[in-house]
DRENMAR-948435 format. One record per residue: residue number from 1; residue in one letter; x, y, z of N, C-alpha, C, O in turn. Coordinates in steps of 0.02 Angstrom, whole numbers, plus 50000, padded with zeros to 5 digits. Last residue first. Example, Ala and Ser with C-alpha at 12.3 -4.5 7.8 and 13.67 -1.06 7.14 Angstrom:
2
{vexmar 2, 'S', {50642, 49888, 50354}, {50684, 49947, 50357}, {50645, 50002, 50394}, {50670, 50057, 50402}} {vexmar 1, 'A', {50660, 49716, 50390}, {50615, 49775, 50390}, {50660, 49835, 50390}, {50712, 49834, 50423}} 
END
This chain:
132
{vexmar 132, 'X', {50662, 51084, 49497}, {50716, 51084, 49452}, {50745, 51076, 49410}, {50803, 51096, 49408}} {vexmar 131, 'X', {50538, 51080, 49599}, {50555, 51032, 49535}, {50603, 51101, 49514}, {50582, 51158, 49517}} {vexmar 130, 'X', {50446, 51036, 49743}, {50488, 51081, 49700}, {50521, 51042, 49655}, {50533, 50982, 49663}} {vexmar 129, 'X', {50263, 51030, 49814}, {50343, 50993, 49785}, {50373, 51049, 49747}, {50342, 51096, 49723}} {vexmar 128, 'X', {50168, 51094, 49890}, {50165, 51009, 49869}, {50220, 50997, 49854}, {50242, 50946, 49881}} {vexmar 127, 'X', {50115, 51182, 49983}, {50183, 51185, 49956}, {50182, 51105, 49934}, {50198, 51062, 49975}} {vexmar 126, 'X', {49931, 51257, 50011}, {49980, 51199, 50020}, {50042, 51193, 49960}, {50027, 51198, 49901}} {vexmar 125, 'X', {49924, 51431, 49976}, {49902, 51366, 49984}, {49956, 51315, 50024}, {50006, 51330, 50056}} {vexmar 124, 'X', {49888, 51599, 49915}, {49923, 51556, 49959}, {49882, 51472, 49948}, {49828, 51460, 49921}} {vexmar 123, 'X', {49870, 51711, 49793}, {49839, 51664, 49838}, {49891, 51606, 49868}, {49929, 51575, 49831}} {vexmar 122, 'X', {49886, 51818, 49668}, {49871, 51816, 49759}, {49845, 51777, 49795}, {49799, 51793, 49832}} {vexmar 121, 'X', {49900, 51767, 49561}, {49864, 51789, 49562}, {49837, 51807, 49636}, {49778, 51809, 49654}} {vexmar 120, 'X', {50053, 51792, 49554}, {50035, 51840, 49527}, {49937, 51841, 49527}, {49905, 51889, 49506}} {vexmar 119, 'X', {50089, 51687, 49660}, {50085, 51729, 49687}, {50073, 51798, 49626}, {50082, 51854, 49648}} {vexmar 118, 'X', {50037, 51586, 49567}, {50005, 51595, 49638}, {50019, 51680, 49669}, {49977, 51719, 49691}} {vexmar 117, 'X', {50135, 51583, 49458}, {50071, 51607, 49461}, {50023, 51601, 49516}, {49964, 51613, 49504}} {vexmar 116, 'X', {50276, 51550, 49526}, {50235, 51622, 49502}, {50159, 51654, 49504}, {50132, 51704, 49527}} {vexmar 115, 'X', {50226, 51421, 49585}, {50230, 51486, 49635}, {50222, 51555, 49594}, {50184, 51601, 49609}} {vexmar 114, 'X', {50086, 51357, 49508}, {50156, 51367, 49496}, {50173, 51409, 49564}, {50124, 51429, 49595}} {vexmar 113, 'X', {49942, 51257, 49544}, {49989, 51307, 49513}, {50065, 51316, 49549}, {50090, 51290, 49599}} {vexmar 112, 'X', {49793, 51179, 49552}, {49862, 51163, 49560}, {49906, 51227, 49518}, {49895, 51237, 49459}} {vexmar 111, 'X', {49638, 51287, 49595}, {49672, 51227, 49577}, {49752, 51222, 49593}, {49776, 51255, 49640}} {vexmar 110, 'X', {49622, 51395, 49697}, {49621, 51401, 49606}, {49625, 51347, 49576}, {49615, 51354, 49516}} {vexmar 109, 'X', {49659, 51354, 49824}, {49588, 51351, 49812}, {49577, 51345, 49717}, {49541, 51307, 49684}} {vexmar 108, 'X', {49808, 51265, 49766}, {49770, 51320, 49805}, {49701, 51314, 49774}, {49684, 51285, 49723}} {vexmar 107, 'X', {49957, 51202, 49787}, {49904, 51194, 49789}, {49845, 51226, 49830}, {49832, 51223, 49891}} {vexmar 106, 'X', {50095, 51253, 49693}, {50072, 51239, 49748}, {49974, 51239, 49751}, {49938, 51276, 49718}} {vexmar 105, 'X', {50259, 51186, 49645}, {50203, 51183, 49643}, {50149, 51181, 49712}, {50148, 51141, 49759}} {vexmar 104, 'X', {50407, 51305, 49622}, {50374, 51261, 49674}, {50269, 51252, 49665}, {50227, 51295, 49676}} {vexmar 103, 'X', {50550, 51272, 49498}, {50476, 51317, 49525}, {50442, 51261, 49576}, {50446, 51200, 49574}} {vexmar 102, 'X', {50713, 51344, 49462}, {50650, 51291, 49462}, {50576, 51344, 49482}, {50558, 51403, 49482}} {vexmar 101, 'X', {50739, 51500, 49424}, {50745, 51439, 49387}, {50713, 51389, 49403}, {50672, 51374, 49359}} {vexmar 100, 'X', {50720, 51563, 49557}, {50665, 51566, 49508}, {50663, 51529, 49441}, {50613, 51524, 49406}} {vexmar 99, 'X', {50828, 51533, 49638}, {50815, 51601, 49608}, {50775, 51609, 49564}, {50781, 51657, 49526}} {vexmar 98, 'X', {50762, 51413, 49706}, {50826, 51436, 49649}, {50833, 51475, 49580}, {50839, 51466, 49519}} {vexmar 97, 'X', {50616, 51479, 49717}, {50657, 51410, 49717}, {50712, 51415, 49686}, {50707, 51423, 49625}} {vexmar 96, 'X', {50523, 51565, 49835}, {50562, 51583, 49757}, {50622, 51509, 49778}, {50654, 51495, 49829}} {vexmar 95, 'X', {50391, 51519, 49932}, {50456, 51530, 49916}, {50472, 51551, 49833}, {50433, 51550, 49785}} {vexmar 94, 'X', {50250, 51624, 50002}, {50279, 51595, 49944}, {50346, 51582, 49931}, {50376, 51634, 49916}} {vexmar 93, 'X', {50205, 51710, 50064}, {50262, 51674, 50100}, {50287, 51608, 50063}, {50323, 51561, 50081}} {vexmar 92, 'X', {50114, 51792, 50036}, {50175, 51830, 50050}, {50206, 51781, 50055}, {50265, 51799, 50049}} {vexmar 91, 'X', {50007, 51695, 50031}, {50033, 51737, 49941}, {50090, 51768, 49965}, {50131, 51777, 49920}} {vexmar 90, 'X', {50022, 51559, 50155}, {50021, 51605, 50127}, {50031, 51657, 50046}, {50076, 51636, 50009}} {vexmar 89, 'X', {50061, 51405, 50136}, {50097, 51454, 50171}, {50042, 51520, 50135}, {50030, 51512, 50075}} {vexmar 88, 'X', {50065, 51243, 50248}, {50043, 51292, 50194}, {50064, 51371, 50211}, {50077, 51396, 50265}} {vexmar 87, 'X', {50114, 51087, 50235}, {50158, 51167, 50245}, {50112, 51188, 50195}, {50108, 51174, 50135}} {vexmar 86, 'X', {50107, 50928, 50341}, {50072, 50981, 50288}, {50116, 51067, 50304}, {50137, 51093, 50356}} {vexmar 85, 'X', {50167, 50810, 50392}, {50167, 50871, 50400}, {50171, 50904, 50342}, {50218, 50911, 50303}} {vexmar 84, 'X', {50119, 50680, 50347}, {50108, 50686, 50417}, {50127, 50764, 50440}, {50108, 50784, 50495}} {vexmar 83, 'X', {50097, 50702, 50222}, {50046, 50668, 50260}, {50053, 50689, 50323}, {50007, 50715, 50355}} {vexmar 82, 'X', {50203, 50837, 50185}, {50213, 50762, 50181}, {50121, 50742, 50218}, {50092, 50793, 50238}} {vexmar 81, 'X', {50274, 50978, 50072}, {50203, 50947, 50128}, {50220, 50860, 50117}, {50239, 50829, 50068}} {vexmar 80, 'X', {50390, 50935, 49976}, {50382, 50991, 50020}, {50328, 50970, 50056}, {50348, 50919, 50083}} {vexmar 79, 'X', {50488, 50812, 49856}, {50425, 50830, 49911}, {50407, 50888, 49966}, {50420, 50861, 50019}} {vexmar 78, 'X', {50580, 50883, 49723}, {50579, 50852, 49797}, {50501, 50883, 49828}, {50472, 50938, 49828}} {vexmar 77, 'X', {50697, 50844, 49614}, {50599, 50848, 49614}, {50607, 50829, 49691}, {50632, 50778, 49715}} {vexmar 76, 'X', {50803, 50893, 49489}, {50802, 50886, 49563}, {50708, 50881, 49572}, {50668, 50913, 49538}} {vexmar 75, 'X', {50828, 50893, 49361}, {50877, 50871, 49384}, {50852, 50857, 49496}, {50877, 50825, 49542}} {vexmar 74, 'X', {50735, 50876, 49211}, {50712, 50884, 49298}, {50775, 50824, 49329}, {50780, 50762, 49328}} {vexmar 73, 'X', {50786, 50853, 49086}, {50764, 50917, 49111}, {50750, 50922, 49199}, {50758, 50971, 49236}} {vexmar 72, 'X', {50943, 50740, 49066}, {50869, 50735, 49100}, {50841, 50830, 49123}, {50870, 50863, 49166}} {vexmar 71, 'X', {51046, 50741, 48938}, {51017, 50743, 49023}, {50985, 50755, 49034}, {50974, 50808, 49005}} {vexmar 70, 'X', {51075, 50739, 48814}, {51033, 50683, 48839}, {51038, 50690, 48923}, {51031, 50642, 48962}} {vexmar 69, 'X', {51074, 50847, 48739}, {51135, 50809, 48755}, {51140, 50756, 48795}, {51193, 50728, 48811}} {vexmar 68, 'X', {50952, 50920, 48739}, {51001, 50885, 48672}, {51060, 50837, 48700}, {51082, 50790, 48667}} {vexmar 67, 'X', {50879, 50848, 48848}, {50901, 50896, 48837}, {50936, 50880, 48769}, {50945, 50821, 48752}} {vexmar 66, 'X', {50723, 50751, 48892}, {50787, 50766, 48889}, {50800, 50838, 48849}, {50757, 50875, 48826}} {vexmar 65, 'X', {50582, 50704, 48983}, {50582, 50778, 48916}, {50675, 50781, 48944}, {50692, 50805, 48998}} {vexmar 64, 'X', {50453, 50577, 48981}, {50509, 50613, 49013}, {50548, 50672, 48951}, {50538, 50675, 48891}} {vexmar 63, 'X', {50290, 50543, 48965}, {50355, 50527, 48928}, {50407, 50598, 48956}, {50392, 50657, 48949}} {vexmar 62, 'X', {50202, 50444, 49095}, {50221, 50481, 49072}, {50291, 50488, 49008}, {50335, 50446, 49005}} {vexmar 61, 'X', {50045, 50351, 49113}, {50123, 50349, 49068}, {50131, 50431, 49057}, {50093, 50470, 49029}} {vexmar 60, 'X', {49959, 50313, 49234}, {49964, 50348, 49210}, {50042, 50352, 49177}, {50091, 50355, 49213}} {vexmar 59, 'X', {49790, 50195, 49230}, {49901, 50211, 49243}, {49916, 50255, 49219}, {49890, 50258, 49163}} {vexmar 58, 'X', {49679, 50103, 49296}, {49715, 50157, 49259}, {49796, 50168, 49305}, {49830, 50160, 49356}} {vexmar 57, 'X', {49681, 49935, 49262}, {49676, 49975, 49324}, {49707, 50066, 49282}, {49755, 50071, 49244}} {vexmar 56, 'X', {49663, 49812, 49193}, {49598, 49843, 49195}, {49610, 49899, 49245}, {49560, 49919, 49275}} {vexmar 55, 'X', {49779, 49738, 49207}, {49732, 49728, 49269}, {49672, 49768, 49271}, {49633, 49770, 49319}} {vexmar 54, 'X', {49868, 49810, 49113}, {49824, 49716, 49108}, {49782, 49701, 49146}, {49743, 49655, 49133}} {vexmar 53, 'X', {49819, 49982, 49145}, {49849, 49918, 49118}, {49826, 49828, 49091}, {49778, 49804, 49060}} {vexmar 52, 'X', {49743, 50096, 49021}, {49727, 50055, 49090}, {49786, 49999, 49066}, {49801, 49978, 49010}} {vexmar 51, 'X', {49807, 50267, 49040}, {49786, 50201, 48993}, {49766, 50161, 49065}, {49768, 50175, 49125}} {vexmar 50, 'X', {49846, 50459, 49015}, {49794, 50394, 49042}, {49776, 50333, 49008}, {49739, 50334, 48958}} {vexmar 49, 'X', {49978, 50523, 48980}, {49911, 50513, 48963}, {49895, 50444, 49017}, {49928, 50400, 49043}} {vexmar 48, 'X', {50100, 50653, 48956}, {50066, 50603, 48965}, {50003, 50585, 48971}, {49963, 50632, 48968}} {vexmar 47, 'X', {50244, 50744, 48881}, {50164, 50745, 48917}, {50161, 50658, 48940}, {50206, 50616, 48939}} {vexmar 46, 'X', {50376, 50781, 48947}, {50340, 50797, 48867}, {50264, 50795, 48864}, {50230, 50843, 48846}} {vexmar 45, 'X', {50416, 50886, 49073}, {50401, 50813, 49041}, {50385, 50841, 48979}, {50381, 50900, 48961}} {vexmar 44, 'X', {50457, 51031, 49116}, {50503, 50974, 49133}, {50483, 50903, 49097}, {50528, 50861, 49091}} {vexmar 43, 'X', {50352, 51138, 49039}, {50418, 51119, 49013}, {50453, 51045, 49027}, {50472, 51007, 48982}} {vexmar 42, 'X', {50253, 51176, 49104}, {50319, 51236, 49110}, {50360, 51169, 49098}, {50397, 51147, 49142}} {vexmar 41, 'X', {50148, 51108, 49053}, {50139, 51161, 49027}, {50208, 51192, 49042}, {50228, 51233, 49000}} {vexmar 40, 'X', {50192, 50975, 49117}, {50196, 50969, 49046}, {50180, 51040, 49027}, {50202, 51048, 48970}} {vexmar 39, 'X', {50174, 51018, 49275}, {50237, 50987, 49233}, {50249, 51014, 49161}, {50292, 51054, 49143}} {vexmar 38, 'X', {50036, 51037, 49271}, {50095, 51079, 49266}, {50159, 51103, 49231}, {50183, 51148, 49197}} {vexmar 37, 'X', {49988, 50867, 49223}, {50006, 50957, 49187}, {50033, 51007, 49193}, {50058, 51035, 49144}} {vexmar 36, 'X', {50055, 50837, 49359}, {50072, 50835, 49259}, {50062, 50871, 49236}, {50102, 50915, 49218}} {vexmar 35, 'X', {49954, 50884, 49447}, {50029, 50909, 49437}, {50074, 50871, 49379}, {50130, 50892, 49365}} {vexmar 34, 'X', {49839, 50822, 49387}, {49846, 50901, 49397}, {49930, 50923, 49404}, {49959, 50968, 49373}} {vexmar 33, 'X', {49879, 50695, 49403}, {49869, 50740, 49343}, {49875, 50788, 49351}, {49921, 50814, 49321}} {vexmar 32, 'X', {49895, 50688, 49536}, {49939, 50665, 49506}, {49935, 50701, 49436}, {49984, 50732, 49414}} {vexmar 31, 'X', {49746, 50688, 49570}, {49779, 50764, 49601}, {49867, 50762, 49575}, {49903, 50811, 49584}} {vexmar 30, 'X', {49693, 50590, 49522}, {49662, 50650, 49480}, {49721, 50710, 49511}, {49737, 50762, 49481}} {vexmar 29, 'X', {49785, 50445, 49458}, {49760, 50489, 49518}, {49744, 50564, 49483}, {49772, 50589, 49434}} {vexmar 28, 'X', {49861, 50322, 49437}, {49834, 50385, 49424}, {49789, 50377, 49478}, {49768, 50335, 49518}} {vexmar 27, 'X', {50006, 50248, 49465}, {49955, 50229, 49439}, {49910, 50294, 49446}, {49948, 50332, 49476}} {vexmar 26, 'X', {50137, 50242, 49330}, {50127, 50264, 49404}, {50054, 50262, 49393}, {50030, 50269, 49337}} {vexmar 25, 'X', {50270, 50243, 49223}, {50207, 50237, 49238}, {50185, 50239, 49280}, {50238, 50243, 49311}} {vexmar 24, 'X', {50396, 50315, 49075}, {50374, 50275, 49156}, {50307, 50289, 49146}, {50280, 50321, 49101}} {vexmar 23, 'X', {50506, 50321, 48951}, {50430, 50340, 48976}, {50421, 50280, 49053}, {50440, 50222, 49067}} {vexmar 22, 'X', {50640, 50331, 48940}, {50592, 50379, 48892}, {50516, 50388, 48917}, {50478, 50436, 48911}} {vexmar 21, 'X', {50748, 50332, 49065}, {50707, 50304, 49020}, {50671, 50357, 48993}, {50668, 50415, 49014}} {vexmar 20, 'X', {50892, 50366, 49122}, {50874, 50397, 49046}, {50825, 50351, 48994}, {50833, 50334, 48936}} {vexmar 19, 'X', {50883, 50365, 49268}, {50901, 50305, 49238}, {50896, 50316, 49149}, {50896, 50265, 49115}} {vexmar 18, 'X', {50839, 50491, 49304}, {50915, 50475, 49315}, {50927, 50413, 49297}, {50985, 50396, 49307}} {vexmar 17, 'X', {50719, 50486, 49271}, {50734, 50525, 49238}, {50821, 50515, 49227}, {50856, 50524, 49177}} {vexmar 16, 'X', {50667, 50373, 49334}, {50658, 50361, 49272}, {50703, 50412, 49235}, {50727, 50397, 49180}} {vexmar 15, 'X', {50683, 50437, 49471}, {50703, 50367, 49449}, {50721, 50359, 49372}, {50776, 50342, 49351}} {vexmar 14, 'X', {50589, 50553, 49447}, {50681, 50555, 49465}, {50711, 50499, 49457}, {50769, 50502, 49435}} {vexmar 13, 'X', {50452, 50478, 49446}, {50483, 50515, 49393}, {50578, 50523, 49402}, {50619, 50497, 49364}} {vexmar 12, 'X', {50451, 50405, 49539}, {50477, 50364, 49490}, {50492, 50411, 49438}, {50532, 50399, 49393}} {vexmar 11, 'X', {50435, 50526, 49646}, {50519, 50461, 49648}, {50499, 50417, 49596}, {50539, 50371, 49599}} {vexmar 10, 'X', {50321, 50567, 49612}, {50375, 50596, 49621}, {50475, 50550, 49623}, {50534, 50553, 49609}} {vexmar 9, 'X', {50234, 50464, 49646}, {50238, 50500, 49566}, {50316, 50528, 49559}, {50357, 50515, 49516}} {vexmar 8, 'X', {50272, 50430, 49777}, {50295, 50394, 49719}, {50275, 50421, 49660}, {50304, 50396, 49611}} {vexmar 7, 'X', {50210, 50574, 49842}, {50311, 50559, 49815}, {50291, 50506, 49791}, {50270, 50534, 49741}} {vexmar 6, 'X', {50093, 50560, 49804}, {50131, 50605, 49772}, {50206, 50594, 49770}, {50247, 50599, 49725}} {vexmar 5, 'X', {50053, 50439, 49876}, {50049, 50446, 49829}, {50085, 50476, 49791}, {50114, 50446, 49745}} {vexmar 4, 'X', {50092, 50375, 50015}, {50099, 50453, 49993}, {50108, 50439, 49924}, {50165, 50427, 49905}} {vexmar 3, 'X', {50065, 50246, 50057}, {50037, 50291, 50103}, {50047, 50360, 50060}, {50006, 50403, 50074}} {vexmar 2, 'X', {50013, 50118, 49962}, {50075, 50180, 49973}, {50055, 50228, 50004}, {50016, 50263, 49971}} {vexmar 1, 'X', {50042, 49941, 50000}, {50000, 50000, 50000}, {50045, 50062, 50000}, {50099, 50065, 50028}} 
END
């Protein structure tokens, strides 16, 4: 059983990304999509989609997004709120993630967003993860 959904989205993507596969799988989840897309709108994956496997169970395949020179776009993806300790923060207390080169996804009444765009549309939430 996986008690935290989000880091195993999260640790097979870095898995997959530092092992230079082309596509992984993880099983879906609606709040897993939402931070795909993210993902897939600022760049770090190529996209992905929803299939069911042999077991009739949905999965979600993602395809991973290299660089010309074949290193992996998402060099760092780390968990920020865990199950057992949630971090929400405020529109002032928004971090800036290495110097604004990565970005921290965060989850607010608006749905799932970026720190920019949280804090350009003024709203605070839960700090779900930072990606690099």
């Amino acid at each position: 059983m996986i008690t935290d959904p989000i880091a195993n989205l999260l640790t097979t993507i870095r898995n997959a990304s530092d092992a230079g596969h082309p596509i992984t799988a993880t099983p879906a989840s609606k709040q897993k999509e939402r931070i795909l897309k993210v993902l897939v709108e600022e760049g770090f994956i190529a996209s992905y989609e929803a299939v069911e496997n042999e077991d009739k169970k949905p999965v979600l395949k993602i395809r991973l997004q290299y660089a010309p020179n074949g290193r992996p776009l998402i060099r760092d993806v780390k968990r920020l709120s865990r199950p057992g300790r949630r971090l929400y923060v405020g529109k002032d207390e928004i971090p800036v993630f290495r110097g604004g080169l990565g970005l921290v996804l965060v989850s607010t009444s608006q749905g799932m967003l970026t720190d920019r765009e949280a804090r350009k549309r003024g709203v605070g939430g839960e700090l779900v993860c930072s990606v690099f």
